[in-house]
Backbone as a ProteinNet text record, in pm:
[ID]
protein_1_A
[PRIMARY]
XXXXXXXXXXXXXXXXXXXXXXXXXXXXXXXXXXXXXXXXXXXXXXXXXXXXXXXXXXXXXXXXXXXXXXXXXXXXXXXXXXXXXXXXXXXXXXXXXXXXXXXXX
[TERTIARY]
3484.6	3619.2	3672.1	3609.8	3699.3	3645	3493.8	3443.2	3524.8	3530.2	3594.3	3696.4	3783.3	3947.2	3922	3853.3	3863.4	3787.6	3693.2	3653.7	3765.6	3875.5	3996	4070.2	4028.5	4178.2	4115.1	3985.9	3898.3	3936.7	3947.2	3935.6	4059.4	4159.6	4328.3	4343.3	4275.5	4286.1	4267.5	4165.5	4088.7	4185.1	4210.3	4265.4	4441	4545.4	4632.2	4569	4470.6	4417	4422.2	4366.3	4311.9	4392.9	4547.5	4653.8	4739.5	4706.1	4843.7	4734.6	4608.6	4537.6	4581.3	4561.9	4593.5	4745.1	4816	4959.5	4942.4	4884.9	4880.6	4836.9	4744	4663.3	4741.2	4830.9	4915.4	5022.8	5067.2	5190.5	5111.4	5001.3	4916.1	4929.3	4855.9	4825.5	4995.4	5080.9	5225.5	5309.9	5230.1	5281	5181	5105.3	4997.4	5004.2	5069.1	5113.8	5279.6	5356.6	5486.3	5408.6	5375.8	5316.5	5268.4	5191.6	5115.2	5230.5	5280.4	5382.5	5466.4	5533.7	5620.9	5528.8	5443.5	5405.2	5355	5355.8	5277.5	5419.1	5551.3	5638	5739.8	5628.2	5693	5787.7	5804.6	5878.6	5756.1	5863.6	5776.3	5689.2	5602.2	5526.5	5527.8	5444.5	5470.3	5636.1	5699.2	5850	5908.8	5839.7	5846.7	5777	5663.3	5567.5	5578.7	5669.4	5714.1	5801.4	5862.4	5973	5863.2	5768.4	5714.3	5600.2	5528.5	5412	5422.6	5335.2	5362.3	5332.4	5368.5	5370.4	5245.7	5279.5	5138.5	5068.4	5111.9	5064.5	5023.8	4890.6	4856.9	4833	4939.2	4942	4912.7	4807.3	4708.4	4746	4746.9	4830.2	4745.2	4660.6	4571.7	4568.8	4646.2	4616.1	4462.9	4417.2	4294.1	4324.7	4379.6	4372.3	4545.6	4483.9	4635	4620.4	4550.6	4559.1	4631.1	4702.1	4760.7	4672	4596	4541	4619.8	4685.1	4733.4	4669.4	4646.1	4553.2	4644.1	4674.4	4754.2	4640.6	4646.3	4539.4	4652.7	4634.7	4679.3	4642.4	4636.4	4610	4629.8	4589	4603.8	4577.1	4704	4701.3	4637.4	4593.1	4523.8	4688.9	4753.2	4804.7	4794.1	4883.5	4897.3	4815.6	4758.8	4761.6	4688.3	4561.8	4419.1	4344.8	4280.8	4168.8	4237.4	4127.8	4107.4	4151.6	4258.3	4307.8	4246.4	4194.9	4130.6	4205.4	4154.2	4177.5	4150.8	4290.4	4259.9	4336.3	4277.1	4352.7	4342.5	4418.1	4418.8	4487.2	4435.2	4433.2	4530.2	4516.9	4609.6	4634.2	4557.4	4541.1	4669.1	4768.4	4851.8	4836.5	4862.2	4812.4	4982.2	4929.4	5048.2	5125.1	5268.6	5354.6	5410.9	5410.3	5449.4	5542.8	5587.7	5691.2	5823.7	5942.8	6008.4	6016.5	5961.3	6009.5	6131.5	6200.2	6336.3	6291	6310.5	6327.6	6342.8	6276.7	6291.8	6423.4	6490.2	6604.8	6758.1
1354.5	1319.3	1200.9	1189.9	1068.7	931.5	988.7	811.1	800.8	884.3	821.2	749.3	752.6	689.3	541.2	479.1	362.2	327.2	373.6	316.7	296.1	425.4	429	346	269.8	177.1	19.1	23.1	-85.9	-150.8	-44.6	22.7	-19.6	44	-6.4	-167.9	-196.6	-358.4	-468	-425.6	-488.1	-509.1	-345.9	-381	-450.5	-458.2	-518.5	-676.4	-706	-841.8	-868	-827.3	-814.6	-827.7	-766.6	-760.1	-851.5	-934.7	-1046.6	-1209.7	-1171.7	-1293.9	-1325.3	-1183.8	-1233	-1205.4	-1197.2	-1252.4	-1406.7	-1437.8	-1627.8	-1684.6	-1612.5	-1652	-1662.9	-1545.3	-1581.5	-1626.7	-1669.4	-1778.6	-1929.8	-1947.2	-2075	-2111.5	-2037.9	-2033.2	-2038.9	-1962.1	-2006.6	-2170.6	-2236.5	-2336.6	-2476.7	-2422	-2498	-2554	-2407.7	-2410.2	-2517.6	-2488.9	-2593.2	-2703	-2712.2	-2876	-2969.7	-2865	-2953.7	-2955.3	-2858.8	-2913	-2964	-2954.1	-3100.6	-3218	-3249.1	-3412.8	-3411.8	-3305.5	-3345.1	-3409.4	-3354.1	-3421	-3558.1	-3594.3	-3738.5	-3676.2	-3576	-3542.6	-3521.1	-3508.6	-3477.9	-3390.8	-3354.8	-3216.8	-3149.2	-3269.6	-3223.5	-3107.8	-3200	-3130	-2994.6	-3002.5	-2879.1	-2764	-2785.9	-2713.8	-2639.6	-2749.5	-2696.2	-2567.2	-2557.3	-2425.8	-2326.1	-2287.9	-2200.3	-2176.9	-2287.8	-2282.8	-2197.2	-2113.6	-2020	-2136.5	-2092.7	-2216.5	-2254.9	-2372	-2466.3	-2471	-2510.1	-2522.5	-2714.1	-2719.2	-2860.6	-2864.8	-2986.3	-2967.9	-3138.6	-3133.3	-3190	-3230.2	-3349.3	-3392.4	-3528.9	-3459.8	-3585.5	-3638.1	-3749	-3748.4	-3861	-3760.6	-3798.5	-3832.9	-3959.7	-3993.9	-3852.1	-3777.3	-3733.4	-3563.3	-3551.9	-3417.8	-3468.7	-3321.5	-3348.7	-3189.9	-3253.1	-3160.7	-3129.1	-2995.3	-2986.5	-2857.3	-2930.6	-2811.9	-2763.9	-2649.7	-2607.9	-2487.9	-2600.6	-2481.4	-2451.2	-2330.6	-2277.5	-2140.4	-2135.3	-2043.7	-1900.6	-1801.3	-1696	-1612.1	-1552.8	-1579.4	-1406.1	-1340.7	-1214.4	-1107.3	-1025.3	-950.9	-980.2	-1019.6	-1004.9	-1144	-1212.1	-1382	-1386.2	-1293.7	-1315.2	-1392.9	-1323.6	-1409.3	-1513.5	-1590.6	-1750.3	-1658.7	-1797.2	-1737.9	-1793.1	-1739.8	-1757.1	-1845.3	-1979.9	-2097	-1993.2	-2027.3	-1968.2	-2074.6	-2115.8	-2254.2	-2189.4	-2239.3	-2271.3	-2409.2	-2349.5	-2494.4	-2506.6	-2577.8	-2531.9	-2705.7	-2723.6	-2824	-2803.2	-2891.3	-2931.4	-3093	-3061.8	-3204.7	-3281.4	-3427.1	-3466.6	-3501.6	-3495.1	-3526.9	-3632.4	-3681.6	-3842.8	-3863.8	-3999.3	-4022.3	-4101.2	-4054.7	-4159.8	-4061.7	-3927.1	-3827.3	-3684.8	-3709.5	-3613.1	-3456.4	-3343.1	-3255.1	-3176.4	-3042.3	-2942	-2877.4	-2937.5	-2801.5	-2924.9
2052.3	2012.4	2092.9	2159.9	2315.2	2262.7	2215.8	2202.8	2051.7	2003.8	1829.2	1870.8	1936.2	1993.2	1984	2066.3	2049.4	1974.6	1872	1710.5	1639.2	1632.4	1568.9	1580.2	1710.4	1770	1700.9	1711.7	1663.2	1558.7	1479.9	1308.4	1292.6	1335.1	1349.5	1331.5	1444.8	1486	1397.5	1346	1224.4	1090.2	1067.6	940.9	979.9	1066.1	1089.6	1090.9	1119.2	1153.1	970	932	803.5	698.8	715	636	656.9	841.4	819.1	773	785.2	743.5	551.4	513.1	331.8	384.1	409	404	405.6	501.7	564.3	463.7	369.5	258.2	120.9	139.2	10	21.9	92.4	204.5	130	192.5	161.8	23.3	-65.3	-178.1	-298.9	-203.6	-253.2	-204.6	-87.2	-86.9	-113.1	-183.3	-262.4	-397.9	-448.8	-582.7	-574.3	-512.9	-498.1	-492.1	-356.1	-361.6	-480	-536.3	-658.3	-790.9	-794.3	-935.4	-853.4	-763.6	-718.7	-723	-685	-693.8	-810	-907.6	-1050.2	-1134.9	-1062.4	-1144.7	-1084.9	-995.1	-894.6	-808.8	-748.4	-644.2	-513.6	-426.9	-261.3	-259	-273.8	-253.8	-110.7	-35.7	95.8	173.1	107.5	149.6	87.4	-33	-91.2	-64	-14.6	27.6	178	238.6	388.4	406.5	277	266.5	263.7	204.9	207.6	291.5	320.5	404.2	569.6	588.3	682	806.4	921	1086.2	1085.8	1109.6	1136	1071.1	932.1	804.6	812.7	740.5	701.5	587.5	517.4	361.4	302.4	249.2	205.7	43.3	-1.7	-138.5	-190.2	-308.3	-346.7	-500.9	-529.6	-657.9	-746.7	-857	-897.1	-1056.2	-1061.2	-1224.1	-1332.3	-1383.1	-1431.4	-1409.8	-1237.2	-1189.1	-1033.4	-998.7	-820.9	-773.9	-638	-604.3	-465.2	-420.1	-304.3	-218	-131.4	4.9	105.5	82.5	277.1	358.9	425.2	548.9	598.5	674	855.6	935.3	1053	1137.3	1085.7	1036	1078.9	1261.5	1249	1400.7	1425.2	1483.7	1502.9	1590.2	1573.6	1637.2	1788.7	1876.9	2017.5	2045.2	1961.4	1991.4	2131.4	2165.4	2253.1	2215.4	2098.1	2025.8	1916.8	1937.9	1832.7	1660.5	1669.1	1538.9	1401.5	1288.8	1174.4	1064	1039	938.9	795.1	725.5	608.4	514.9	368.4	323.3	195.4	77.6	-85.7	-91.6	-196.7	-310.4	-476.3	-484.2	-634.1	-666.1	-858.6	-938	-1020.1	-1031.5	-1157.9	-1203	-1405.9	-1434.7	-1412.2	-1440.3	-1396.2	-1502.8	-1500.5	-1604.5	-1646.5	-1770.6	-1787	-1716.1	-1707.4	-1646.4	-1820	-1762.5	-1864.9	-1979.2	-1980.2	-2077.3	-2047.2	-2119.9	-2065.4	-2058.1	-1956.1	-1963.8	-2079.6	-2093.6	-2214	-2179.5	-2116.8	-2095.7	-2081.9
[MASK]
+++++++++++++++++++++++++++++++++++++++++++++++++++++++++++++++++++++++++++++++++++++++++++++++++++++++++

């Protein structure tokens, strides 16, 4: 019973590690998606992307012909911030929108 304890605590560790990394991941992947339809419709992406991007986010904005590709990496940081914290990034393609055509709304 004594040695199970710190498997348990292991086990614990892991999955808290585990649950704030896909948080960071879907943080990312939510300021990936801004980024790219903001610069798909000639606005800032970068700046848009900063509202949501979790700390120490690097947000990455490339356009290729009539697609915007936007990348945000950043740190997932591990509980209690000992160990080296885990790079986790998305991505997200929008095409781009004419310019000089009025709004549907």
């Amino acid at each position: 019973m004594a040695a199970a304890l710190p498997a348990l605590a292991l086990l614990l560790f892991v999955g808290i590690a585990a649950v704030a990394a896909t948080q960071t991941k879907l943080q990312c992947a939510d300021a990936a998606r801004d980024a790219a339809l903001a610069a798909a419709r000639g606005q800032q992406g970068t700046l848009t992307a900063n509202r949501t991007a979790p700390n120490g986010a690097t947000i990455t904005i490339q356009v290729n012909g009539d697609t915007v590709t936007a990348t945000v990496r950043a740190p997932a940081r591990v509980v209690g911030g000992h160990l080296p914290a885990i790079e986790v990034s998305a991505t997200a393609v929008a095409a781009r929108e004419p310019e000089g055509m009025d709004p549907p709304w």
